[in-house]
C-alpha positions in Angstrom: 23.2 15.1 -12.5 25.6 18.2 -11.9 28.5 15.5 -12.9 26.5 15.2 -15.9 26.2 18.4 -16.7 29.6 19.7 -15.7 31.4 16.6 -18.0 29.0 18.4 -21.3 29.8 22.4 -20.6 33.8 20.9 -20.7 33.4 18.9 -23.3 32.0 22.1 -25.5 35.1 23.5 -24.0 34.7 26.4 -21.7 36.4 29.4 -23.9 34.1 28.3 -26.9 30.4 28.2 -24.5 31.6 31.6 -23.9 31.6 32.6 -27.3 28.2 31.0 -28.3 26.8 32.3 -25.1 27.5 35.7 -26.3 26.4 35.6 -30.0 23.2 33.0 -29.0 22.4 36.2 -26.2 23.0 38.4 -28.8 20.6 37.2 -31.2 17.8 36.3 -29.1 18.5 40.2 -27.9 17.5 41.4 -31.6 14.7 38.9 -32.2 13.4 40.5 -28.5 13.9 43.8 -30.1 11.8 43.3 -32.8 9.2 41.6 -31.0 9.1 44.4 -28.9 8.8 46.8 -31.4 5.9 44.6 -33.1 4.0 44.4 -29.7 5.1 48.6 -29.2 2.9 49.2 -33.0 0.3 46.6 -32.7 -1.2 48.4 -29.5 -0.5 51.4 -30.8 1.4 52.6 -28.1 2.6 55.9 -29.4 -0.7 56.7 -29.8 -2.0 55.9 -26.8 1.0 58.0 -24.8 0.2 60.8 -27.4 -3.3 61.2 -26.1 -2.6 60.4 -22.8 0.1 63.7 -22.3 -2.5 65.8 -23.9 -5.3 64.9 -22.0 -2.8 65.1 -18.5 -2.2 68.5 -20.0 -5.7 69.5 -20.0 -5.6 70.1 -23.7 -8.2 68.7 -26.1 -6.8 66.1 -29.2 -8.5 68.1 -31.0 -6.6 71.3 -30.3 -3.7 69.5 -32.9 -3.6 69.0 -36.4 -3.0 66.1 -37.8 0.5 66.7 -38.9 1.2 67.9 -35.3 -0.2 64.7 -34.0 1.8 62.4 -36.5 5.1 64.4 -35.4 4.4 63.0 -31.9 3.3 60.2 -32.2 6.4 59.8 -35.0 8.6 60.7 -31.9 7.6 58.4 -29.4 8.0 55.8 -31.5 12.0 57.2 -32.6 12.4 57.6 -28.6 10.8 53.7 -27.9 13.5 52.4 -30.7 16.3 54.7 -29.5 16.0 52.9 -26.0 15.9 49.3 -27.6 19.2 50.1 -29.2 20.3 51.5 -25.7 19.5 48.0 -24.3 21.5 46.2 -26.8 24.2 48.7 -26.3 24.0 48.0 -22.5 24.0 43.8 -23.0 27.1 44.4 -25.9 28.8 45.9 -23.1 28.5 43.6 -20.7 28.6 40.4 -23.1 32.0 42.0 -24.5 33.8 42.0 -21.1 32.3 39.0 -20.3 33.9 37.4 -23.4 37.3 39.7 -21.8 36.4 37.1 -18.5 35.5 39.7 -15.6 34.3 38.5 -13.2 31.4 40.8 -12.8 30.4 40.8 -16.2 29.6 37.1 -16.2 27.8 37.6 -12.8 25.0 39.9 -15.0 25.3 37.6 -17.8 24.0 35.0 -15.0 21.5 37.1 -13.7 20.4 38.1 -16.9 20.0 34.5 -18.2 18.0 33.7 -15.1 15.5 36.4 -15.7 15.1 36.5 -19.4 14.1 32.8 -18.7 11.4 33.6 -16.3 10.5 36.6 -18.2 10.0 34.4 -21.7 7.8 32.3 -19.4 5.2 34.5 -18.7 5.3 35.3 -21.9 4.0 32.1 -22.9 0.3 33.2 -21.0 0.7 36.9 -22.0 1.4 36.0 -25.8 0.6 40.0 -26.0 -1.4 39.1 -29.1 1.6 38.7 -31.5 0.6 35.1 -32.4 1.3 31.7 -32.1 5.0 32.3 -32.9 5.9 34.6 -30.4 4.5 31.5 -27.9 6.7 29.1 -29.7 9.5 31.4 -29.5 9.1 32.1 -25.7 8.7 28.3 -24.9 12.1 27.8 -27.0 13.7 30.6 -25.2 13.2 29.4 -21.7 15.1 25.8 -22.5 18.2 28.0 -24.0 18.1 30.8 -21.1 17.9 27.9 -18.7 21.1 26.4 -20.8 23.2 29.1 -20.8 22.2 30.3 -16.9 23.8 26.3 -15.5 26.6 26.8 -18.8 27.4 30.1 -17.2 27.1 29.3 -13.7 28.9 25.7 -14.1 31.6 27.1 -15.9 32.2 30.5 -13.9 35.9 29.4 -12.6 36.9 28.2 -16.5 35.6 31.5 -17.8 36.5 34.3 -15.8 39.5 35.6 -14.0 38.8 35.4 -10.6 41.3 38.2 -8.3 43.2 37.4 -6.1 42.3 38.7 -2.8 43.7 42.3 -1.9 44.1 42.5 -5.6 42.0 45.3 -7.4 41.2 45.9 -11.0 39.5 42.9 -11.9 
């Protein structure tokens, strides 16, 4: 089986996988994002934190306007998509020196695969109420994770430079 496999990732060519790795990752990362961002309004999460700091700060709701309370609420949600864009920052990062072949970039590319995988999988039975899409999607998302995680790991001496011992900088 790992023959198998091994004779497909070279026959997509290793330099190429690498490339749709990073732009398949990359999309997935966006559709995530606004999946995210769906589930983050349809609970109303902003809300929820709103009126949870108040009542921590023994304040009443009721002490704000509703202006004031829109202004928070409209804040937590700008600081919720601020950090989905910090996460895609983060994985552009790493996907970009991964496509540069360190060695340490495709490590969290492997790890991250790995994870996302399990991660869409429990999805599937905490479908967070977004529909029967967003199971669909997460069932999908496991086979390509699970492809790119034995792509990534199959390929790793094809894809990255790999230093030389007593060598640093890589």
């Amino acid at each position: 089986m790992k023959e198998k496999l091994m004779a497909h990732f070279m026959k997509v060519e290793p330099r190429r996988f690498v490339v749709i790795t990073v732009i398949v990752l990359f999309i997935l990362d966006v559709i995530n994002c606004f999946y995210l961002k769906l589930y983050w309004m349809s609970k109303g999460m902003s809300t929820i934190l709103v009126q949870e700091s108040v009542k921590r700060s023994s304040l009443m709701i009721e002490d704000f306007s509703r202006d004031t309370l829109l202004e928070m609420t409209g804040f937590v949600d700008n600081t919720f998509a601020f950090f989905l864009i910090i996460i895609l920052a983060n994985n552009l990062f790493f996907y970009f020196f991964y496509l540069k072949k360190k060695l340490w970039a495709q490590g969290y590319v492997l790890f991250y695969t790995l994870t996302a995988a399990l991660f869409s999988l429990t999805f599937i039975f905490d479908n967070a109420n977004l529909g029967f899409g967003w199971v669909i999607y997460n069932t999908m998302t496991i086979f390509v994770y699970v492809y790119l995680y034995f792509g990534v790991k199959m390929l790793k001496k094809e894809t990255v430079i790999i230093p030389v011992s007593g060598k640093k900088g890589q």
